[in-house]
Legacy VTK file of the C-alpha trace (Angstrom):
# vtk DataFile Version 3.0
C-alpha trace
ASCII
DATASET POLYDATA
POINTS 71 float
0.000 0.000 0.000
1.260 3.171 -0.553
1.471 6.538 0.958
1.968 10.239 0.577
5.015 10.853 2.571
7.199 14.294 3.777
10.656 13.692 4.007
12.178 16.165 6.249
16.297 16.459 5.911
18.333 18.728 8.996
19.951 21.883 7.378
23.972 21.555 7.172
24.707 24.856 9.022
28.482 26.445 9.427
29.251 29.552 12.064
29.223 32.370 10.298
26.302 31.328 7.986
23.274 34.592 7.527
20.134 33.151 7.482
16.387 34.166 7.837
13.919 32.473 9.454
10.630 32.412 8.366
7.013 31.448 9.895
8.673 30.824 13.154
8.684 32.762 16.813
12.220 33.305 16.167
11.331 35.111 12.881
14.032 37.473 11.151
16.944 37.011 10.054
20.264 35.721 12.379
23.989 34.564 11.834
25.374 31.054 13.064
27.914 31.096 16.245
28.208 28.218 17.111
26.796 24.344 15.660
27.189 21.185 17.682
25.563 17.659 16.513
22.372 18.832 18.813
22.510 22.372 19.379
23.167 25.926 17.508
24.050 29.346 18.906
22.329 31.878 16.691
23.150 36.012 17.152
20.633 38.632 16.242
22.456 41.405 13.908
21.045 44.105 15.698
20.656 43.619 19.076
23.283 40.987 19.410
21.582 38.733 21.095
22.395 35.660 21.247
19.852 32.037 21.752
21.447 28.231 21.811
18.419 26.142 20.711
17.993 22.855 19.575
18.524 22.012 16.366
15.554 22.532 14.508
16.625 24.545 11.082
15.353 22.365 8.197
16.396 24.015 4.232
14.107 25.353 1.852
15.498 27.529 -0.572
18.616 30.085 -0.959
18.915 33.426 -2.458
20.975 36.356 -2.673
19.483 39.282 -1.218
19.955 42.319 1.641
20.866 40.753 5.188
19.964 41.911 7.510
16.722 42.881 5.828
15.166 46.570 6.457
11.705 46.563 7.439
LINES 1 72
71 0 1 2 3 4 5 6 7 8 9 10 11 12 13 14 15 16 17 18 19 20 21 22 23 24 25 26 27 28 29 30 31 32 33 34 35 36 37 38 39 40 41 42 43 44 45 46 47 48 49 50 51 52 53 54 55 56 57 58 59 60 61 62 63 64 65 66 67 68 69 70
């Protein structure tokens, strides 16, 4: 029998990596500090905050475009 399946794949993420995160509480964009096999350190540009959270990133697309974005 068959099925319609998601296949989910973890994000390979490096320190120093921009990124934005979208439809998410953490929302906005953020660069990579630190990665470990379970956890990753993420700074906010402007306030320089910084969050260690589980790993949770998952890819969907990459572009080239303003970072930190302006709203």
């Amino acid at each position: 029998m068959t099925h319609h399946v998601t296949f989910f794949k973890p994000c390979e993420l490096k320190e120093g990596q921009k990124i934005r995160i979208e439809d998410s509480p953490l929302e906005g964009d953020w660069e990579i500090v630190k990665v470990t096999p379970f956890k990753v350190t993420i700074r906010c540009p402007f306030s320089k905050k910084e969050l260690t959270k589980d790993r949770f990133f998952f890819f969907t697309r990459e572009e080239t475009t303003q970072w930190p974005q302006d709203d």
